[in-house]
N, CA, C and O atoms as a GROMACS GRO file, in nm:
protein
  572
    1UNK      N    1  -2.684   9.088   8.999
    1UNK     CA    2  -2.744   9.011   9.106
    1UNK      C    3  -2.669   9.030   9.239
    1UNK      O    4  -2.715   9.062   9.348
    2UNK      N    5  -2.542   9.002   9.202
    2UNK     CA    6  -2.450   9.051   9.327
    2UNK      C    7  -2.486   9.175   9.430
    2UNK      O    8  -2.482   9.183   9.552
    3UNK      N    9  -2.524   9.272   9.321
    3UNK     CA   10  -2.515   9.411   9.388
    3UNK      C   11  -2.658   9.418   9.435
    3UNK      O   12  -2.693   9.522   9.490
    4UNK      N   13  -2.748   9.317   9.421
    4UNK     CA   14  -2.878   9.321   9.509
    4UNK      C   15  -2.890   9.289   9.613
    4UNK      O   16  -2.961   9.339   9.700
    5UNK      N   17  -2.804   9.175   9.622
    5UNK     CA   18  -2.767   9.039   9.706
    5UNK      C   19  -2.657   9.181   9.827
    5UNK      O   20  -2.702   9.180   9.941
    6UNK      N   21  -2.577   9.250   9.815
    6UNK     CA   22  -2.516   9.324   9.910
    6UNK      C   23  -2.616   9.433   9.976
    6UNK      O   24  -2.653   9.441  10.093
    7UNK      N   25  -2.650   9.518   9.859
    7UNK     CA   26  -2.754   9.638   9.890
    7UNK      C   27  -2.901   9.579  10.015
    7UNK      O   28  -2.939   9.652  10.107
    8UNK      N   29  -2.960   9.439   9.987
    8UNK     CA   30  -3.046   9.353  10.067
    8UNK      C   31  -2.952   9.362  10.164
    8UNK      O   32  -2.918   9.478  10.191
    9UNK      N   33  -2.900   9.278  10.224
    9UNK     CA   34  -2.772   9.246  10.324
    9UNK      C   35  -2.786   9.370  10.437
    9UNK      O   36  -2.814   9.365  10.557
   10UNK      N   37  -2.758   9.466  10.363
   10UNK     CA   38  -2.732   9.607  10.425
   10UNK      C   39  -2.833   9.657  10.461
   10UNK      O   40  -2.805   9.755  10.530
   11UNK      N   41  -2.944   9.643  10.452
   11UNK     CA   42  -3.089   9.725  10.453
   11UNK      C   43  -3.138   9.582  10.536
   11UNK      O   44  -3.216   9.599  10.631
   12UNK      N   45  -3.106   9.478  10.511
   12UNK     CA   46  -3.179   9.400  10.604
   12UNK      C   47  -3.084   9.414  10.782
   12UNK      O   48  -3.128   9.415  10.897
   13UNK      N   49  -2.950   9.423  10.729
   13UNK     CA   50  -2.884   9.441  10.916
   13UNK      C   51  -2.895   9.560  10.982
   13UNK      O   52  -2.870   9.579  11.101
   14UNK      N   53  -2.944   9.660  10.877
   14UNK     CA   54  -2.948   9.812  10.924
   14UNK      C   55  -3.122   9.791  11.000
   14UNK      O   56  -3.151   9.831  11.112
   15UNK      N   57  -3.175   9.751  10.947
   15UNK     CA   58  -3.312   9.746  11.017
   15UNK      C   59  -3.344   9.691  11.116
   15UNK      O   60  -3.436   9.732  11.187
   16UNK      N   61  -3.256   9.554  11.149
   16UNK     CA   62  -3.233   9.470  11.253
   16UNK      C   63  -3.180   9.515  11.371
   16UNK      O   64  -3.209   9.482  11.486
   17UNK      N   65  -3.068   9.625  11.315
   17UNK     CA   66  -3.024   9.725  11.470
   17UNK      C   67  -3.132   9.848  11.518
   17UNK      O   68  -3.176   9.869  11.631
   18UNK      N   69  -3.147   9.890  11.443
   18UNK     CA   70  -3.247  10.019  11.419
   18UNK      C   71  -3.350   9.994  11.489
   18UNK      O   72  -3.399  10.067  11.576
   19UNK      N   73  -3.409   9.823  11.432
   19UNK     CA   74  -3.546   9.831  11.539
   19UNK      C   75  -3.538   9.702  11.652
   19UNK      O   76  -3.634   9.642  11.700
   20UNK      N   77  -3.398   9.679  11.678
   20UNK     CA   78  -3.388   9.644  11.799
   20UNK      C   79  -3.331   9.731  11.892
   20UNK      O   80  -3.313   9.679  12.002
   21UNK      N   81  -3.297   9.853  11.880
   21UNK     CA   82  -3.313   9.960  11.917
   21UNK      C   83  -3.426  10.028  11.989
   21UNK      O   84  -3.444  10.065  12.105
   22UNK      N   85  -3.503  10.030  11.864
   22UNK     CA   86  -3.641  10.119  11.924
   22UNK      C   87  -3.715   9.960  12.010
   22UNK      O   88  -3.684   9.976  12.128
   23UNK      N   89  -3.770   9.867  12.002
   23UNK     CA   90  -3.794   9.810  12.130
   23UNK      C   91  -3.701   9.806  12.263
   23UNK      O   92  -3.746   9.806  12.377
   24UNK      N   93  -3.561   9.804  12.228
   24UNK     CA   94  -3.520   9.786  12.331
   24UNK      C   95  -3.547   9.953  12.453
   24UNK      O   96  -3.558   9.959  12.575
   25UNK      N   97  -3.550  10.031  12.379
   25UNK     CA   98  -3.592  10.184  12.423
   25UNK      C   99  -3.756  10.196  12.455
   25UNK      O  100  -3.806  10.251  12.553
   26UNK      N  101  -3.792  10.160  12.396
   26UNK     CA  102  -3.961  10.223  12.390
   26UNK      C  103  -4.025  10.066  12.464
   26UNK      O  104  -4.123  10.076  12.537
   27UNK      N  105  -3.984   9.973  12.448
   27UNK     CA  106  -4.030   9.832  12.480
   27UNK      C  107  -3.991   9.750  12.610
   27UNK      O  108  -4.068   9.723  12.702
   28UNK      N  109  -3.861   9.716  12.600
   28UNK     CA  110  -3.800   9.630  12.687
   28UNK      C  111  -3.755   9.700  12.840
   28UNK      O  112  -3.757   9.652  12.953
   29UNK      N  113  -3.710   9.845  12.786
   29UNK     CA  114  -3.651   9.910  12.919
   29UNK      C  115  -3.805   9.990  13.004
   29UNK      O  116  -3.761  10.077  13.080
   30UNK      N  117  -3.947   9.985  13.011
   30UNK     CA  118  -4.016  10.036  13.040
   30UNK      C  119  -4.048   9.908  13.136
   30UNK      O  120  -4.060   9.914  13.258
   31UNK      N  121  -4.057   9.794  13.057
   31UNK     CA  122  -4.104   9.683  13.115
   31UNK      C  123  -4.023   9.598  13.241
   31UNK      O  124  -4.070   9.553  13.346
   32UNK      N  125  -3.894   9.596  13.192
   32UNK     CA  126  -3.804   9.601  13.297
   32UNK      C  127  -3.822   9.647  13.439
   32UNK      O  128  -3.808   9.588  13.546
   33UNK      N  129  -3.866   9.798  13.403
   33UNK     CA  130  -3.863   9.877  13.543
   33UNK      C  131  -3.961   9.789  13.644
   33UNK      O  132  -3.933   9.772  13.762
   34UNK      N  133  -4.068   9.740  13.589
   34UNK     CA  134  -4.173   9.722  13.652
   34UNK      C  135  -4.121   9.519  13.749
   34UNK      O  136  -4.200   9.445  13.809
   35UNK      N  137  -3.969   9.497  13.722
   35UNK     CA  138  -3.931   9.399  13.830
   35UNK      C  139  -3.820   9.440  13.936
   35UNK      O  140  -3.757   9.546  13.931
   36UNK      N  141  -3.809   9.362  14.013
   36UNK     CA  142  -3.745   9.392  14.135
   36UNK      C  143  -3.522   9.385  14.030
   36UNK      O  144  -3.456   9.365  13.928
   37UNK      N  145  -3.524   9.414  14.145
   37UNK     CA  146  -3.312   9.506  14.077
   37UNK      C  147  -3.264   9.353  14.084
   37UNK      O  148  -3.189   9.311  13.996
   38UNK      N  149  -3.308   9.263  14.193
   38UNK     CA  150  -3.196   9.174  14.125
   38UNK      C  151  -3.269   9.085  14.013
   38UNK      O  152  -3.192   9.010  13.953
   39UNK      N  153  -3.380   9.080  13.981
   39UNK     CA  154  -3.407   9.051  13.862
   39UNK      C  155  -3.342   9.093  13.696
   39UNK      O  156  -3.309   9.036  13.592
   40UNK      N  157  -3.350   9.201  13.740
   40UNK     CA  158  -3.349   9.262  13.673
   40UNK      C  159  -3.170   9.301  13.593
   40UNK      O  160  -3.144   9.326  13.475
   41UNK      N  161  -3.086   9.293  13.700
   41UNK     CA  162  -2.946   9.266  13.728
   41UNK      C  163  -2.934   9.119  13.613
   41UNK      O  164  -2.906   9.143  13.496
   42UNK      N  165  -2.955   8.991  13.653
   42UNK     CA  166  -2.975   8.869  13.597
   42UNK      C  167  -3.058   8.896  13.468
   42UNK      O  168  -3.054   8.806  13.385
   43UNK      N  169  -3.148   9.028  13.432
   43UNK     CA  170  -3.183   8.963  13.297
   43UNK      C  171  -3.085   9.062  13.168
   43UNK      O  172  -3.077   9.058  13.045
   44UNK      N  173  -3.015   9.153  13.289
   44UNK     CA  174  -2.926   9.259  13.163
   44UNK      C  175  -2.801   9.148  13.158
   44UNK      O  176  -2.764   9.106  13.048
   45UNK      N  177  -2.768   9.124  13.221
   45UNK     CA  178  -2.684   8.988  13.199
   45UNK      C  179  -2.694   8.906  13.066
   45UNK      O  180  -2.611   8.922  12.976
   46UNK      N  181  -2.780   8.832  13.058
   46UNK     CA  182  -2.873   8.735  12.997
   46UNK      C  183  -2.850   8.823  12.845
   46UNK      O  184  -2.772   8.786  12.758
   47UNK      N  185  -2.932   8.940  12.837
   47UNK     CA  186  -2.927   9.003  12.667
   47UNK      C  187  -2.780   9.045  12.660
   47UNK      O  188  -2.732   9.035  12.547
   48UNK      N  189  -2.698   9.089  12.756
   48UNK     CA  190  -2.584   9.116  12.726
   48UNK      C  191  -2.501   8.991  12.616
   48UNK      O  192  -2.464   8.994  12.498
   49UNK      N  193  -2.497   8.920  12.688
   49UNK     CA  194  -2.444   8.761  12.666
   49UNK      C  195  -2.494   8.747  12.516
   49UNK      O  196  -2.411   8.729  12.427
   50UNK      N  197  -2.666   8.758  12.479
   50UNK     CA  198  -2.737   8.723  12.360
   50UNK      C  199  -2.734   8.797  12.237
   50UNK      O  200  -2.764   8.766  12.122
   51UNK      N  201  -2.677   8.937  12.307
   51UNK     CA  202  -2.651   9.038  12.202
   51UNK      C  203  -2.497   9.022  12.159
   51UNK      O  204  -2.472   9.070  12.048
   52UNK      N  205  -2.422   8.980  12.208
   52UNK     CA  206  -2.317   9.030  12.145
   52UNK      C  207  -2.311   8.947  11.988
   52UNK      O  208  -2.285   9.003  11.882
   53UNK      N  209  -2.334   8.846  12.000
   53UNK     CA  210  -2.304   8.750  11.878
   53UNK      C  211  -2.382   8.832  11.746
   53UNK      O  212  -2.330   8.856  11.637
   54UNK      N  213  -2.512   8.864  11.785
   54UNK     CA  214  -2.573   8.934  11.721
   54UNK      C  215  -2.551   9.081  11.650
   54UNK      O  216  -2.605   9.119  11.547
   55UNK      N  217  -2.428   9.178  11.760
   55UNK     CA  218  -2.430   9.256  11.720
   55UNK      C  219  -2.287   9.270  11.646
   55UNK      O  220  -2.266   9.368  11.576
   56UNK      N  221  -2.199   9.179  11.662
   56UNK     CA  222  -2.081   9.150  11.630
   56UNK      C  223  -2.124   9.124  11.444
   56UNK      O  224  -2.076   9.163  11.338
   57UNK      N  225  -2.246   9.033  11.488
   57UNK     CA  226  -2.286   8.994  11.311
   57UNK      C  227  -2.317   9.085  11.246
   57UNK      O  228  -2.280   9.058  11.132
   58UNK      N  229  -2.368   9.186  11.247
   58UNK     CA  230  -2.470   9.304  11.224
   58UNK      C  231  -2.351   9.393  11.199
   58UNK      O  232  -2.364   9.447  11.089
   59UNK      N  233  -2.266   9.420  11.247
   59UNK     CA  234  -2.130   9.517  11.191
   59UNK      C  235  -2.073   9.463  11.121
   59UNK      O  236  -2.023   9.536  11.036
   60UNK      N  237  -2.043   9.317  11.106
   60UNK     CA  238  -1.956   9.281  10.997
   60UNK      C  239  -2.044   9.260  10.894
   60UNK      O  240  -1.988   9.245  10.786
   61UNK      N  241  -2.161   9.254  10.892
   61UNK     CA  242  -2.240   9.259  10.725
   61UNK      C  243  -2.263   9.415  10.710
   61UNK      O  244  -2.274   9.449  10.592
   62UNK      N  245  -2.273   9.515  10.799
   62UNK     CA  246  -2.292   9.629  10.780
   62UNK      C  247  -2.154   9.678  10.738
   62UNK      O  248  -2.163   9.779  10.669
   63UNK      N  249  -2.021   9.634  10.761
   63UNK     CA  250  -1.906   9.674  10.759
   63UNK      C  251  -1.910   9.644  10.583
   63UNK      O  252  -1.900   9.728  10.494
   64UNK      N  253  -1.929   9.484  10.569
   64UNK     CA  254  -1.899   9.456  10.413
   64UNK      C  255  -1.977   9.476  10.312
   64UNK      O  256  -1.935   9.509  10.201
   65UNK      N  257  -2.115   9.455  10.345
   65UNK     CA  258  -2.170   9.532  10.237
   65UNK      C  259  -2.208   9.681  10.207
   65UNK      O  260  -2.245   9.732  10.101
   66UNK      N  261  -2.188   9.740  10.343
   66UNK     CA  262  -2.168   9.870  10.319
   66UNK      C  263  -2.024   9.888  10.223
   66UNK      O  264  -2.038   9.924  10.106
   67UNK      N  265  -1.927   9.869  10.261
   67UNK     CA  266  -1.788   9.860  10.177
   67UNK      C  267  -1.829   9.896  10.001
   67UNK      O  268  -1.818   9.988   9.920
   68UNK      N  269  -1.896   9.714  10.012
   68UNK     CA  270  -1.908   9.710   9.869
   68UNK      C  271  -2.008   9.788   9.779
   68UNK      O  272  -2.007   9.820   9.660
   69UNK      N  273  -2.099   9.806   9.889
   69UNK     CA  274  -2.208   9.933   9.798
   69UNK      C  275  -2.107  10.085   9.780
   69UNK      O  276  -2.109  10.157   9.680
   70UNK      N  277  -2.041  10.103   9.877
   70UNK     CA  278  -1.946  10.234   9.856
   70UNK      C  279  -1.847  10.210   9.736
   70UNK      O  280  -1.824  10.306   9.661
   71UNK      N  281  -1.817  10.150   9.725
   71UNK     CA  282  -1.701  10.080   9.585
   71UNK      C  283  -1.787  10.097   9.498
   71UNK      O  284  -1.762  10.192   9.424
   72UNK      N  285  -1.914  10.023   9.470
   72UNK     CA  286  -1.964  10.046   9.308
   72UNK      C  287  -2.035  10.194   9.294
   72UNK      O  288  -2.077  10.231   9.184
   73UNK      N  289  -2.042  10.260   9.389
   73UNK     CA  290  -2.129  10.357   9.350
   73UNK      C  291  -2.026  10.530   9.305
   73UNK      O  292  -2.043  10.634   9.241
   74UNK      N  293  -1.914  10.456   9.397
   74UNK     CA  294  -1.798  10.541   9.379
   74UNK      C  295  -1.709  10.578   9.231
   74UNK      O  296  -1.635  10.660   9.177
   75UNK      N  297  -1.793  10.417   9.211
   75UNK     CA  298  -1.730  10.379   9.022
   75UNK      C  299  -1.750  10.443   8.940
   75UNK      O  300  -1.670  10.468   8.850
   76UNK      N  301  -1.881  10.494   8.954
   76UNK     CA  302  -1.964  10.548   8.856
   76UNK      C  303  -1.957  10.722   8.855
   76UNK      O  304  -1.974  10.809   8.768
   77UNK      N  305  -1.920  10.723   9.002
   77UNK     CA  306  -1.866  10.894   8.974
   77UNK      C  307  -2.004  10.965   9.063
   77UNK      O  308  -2.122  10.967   9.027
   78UNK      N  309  -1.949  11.015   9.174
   78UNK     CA  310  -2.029  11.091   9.254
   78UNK      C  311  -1.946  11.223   9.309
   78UNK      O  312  -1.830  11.224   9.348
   79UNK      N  313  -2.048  11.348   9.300
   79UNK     CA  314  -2.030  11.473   9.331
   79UNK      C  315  -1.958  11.458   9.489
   79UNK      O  316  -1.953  11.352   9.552
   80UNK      N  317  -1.902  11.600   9.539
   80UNK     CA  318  -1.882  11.630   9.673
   80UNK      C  319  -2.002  11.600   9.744
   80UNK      O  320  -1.996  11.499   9.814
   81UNK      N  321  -2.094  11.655   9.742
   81UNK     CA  322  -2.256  11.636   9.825
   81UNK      C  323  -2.236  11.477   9.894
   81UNK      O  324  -2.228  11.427  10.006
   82UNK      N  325  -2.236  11.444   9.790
   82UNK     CA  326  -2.219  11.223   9.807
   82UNK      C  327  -2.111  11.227   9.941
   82UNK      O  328  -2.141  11.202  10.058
   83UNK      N  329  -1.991  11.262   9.891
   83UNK     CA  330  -1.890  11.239  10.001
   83UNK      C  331  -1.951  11.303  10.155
   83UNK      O  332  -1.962  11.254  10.267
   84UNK      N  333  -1.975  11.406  10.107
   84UNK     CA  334  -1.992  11.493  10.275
   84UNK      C  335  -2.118  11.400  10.349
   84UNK      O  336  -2.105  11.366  10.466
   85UNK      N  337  -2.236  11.364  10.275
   85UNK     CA  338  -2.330  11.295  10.334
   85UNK      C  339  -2.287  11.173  10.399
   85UNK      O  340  -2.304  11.151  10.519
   86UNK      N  341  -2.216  11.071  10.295
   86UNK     CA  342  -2.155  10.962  10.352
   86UNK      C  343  -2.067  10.961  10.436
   86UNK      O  344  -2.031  10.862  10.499
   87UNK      N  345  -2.020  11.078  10.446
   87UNK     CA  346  -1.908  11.103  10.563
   87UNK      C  347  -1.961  11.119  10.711
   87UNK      O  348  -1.907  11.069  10.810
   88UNK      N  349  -2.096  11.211  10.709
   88UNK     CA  350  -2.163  11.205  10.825
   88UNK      C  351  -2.256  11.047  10.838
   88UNK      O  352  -2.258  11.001  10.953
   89UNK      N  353  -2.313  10.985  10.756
   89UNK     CA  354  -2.346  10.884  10.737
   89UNK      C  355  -2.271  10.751  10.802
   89UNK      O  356  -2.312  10.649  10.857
   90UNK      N  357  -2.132  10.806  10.766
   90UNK     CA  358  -2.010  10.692  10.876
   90UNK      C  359  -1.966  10.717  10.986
   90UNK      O  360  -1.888  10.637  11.038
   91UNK      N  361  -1.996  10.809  11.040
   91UNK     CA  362  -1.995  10.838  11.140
   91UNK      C  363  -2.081  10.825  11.261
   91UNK      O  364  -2.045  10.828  11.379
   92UNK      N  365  -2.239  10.806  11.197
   92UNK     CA  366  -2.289  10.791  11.263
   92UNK      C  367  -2.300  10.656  11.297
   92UNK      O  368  -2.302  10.616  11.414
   93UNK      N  369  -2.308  10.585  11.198
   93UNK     CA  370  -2.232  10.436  11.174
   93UNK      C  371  -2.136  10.389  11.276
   93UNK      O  372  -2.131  10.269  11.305
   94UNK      N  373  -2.068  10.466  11.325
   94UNK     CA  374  -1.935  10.415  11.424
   94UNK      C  375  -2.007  10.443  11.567
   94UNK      O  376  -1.990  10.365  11.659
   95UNK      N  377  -2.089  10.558  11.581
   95UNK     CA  378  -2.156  10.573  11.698
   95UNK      C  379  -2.281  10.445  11.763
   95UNK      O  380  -2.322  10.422  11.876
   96UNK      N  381  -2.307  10.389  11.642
   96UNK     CA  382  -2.406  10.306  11.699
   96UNK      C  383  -2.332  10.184  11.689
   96UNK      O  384  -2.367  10.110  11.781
   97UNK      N  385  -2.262  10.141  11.632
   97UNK     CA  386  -2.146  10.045  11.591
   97UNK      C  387  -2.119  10.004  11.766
   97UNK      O  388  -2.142   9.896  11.820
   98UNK      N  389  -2.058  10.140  11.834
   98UNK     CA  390  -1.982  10.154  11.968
   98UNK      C  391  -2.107  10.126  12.048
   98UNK      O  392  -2.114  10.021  12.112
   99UNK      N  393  -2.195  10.204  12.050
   99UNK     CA  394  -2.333  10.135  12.128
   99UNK      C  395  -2.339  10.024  12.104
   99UNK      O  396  -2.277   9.980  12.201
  100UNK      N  397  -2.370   9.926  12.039
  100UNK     CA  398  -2.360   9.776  12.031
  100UNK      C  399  -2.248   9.717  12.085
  100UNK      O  400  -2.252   9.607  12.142
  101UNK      N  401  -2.150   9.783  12.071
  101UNK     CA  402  -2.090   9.706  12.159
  101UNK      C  403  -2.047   9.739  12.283
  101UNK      O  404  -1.963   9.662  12.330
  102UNK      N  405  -2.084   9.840  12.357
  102UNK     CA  406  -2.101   9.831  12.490
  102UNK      C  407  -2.216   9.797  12.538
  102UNK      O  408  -2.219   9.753  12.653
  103UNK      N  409  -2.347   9.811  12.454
  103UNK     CA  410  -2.444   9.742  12.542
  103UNK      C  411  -2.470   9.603  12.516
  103UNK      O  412  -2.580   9.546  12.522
  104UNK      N  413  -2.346   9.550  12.485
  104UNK     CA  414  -2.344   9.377  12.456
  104UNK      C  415  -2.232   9.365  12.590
  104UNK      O  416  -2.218   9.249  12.628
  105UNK      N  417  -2.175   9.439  12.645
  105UNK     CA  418  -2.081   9.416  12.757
  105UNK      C  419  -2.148   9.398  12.848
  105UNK      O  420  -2.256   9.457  12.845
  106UNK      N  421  -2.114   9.299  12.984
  106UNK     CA  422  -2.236   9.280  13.089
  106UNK      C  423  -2.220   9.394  13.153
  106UNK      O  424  -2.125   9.469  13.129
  107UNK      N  425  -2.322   9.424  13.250
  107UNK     CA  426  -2.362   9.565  13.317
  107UNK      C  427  -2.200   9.545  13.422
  107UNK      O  428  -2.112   9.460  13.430
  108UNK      N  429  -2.226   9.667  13.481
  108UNK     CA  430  -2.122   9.690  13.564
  108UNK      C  431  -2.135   9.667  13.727
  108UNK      O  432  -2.034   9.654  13.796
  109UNK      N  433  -2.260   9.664  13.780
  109UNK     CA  434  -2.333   9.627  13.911
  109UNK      C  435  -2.324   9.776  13.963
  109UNK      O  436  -2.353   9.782  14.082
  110UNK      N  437  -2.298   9.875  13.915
  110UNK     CA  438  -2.344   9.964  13.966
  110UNK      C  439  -2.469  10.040  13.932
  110UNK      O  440  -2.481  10.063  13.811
  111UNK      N  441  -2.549  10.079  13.999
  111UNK     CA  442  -2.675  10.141  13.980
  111UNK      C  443  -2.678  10.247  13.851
  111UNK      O  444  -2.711  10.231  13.733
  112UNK      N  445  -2.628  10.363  13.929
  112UNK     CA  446  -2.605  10.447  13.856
  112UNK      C  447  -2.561  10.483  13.708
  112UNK      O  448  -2.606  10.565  13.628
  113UNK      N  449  -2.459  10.393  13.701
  113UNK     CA  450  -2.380  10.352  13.554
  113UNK      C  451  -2.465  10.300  13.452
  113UNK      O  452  -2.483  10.355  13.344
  114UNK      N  453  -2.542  10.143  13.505
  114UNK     CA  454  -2.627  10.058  13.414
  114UNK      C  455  -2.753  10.178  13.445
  114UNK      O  456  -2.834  10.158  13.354
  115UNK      N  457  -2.794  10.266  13.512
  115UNK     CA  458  -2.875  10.361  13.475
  115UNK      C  459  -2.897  10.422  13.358
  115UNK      O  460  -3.008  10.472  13.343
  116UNK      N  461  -2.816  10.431  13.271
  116UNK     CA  462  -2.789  10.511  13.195
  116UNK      C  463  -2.776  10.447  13.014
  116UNK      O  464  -2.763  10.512  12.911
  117UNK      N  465  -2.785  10.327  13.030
  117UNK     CA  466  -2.832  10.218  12.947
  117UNK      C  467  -2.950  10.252  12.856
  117UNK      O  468  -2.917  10.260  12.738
  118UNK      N  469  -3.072  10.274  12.881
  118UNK     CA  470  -3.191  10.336  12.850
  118UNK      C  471  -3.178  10.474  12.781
  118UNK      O  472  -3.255  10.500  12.688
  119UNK      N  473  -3.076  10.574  12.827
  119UNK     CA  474  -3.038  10.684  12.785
  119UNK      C  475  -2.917  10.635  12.583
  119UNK      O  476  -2.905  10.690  12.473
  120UNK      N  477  -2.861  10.504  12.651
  120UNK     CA  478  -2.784  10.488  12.494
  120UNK      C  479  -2.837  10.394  12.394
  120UNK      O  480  -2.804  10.368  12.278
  121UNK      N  481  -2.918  10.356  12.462
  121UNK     CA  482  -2.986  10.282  12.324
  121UNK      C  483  -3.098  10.383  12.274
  121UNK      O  484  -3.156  10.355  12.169
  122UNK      N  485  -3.136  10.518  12.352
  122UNK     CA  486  -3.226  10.603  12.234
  122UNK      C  487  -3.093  10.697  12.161
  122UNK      O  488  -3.110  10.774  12.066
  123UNK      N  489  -2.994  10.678  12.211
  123UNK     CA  490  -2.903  10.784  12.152
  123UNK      C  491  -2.843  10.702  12.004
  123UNK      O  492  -2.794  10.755  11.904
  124UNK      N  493  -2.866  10.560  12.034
  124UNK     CA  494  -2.824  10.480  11.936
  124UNK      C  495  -2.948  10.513  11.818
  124UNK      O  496  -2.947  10.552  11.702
  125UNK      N  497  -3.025  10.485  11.889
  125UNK     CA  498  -3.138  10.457  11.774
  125UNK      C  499  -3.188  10.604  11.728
  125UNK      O  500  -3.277  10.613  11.644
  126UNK      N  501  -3.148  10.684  11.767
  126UNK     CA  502  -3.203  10.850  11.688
  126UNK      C  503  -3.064  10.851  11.585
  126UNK      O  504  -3.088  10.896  11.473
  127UNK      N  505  -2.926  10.808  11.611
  127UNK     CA  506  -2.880  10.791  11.531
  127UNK      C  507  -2.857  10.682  11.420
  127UNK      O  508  -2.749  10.685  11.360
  128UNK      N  509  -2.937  10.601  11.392
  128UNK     CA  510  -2.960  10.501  11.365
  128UNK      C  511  -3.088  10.555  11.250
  128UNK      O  512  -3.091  10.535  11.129
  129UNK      N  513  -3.202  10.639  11.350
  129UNK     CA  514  -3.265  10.678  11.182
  129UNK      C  515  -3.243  10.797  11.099
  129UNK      O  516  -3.305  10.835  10.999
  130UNK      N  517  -3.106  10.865  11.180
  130UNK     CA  518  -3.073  10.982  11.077
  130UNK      C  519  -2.968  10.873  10.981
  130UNK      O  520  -3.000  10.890  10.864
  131UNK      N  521  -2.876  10.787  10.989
  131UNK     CA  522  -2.838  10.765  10.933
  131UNK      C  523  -2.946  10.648  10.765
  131UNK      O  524  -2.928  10.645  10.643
  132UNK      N  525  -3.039  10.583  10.850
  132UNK     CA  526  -3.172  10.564  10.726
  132UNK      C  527  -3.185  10.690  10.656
  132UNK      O  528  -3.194  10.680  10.534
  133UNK      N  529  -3.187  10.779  10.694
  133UNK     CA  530  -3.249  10.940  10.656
  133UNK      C  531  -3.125  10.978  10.502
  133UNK      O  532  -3.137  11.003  10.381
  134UNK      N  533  -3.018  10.964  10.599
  134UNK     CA  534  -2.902  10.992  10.517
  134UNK      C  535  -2.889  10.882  10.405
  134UNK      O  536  -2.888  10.912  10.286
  135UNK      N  537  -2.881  10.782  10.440
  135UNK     CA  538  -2.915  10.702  10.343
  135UNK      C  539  -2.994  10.722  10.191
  135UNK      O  540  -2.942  10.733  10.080
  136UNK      N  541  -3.160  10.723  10.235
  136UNK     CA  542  -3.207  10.761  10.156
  136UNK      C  543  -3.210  10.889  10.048
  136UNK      O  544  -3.252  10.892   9.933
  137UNK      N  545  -3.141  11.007  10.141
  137UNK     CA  546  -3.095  11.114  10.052
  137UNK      C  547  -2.955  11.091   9.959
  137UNK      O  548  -2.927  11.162   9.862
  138UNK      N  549  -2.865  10.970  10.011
  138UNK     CA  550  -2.737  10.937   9.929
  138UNK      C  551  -2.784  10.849   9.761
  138UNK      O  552  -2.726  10.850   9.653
  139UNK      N  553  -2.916  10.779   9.806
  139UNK     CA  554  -2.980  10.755   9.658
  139UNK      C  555  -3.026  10.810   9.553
  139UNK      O  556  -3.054  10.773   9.439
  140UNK      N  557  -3.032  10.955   9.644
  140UNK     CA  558  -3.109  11.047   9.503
  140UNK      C  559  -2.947  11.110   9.483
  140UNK      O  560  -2.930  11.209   9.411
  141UNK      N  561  -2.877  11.070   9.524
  141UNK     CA  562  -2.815  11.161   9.470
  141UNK      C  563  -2.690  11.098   9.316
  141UNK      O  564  -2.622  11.172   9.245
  142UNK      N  565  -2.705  10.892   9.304
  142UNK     CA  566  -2.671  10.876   9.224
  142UNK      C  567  -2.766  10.794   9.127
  142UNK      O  568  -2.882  10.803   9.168
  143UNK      N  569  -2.754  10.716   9.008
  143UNK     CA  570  -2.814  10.668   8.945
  143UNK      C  571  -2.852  10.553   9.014
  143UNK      O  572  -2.928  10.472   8.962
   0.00000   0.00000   0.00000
């Protein structure tokens, strides 16, 4: 039961970043454009502030039940293939990990800089579904 109760956990916070990701890319930053800068200034503020708690939560259940799914599955005895996948798998993990938490930092007031916002949350979220991707190929590869 335990190991459902973690494996859920993990697939439910991985989806929660993943597709607050893709709205915040495909959704929120299109819509944005269409208000005036200091609006707009005041509302990256605002999710900055709302995200962090959120994304702070979302790594530490992704941190521990990822952990613990790596421990039991490790138990049972997995090939090299396993390691090398999960290895790129954590990595990509740390990349979007770091996106969350700079785009939970408030903007910087410079144009140019918070420009570029829109550019890391698709960089987050393309890595975000190779690592689903990877995922799903790390299941076939144990019992």
């Amino acid at each position: 039961m335990i190991d459902i109760i973690f494996r859920w956990t993990h697939i439910f916070a991985a989806a929660i970043v993943v597709g607050g990701f893709a709205y915040a890319r495909f959704v929120f930053y299109p819509a944005m454009a269409m208000i005036e800068e200091s609006e707009q200034a005041k509302l990256r503020e605002g999710i900055a502030a709302n995200l962090r708690p959120w994304g702070l939560t979302a790594i530490v259940l992704l941190v521990l039940s990822g952990s613990y799914n790596f421990y039991r599955v490790v138990l049972s005895g997995v090939d090299t293939a396993y390691h090398m996948a999960f290895g790129m798998k954590f990595l990509l993990a740390l990349h979007v990990f770091a996106m969350l938490f700079i785009l939970s930092t408030p903007p910087s007031g410079e144009p140019a800089k918070d420009a570029k916002r829109p550019r890391l949350v698709l960089g987050a979220f393309i890595s975000g579904l190779l690592i689903l991707l990877i995922g799903a190929y790390l299941r076939t590869l144990h019992n």
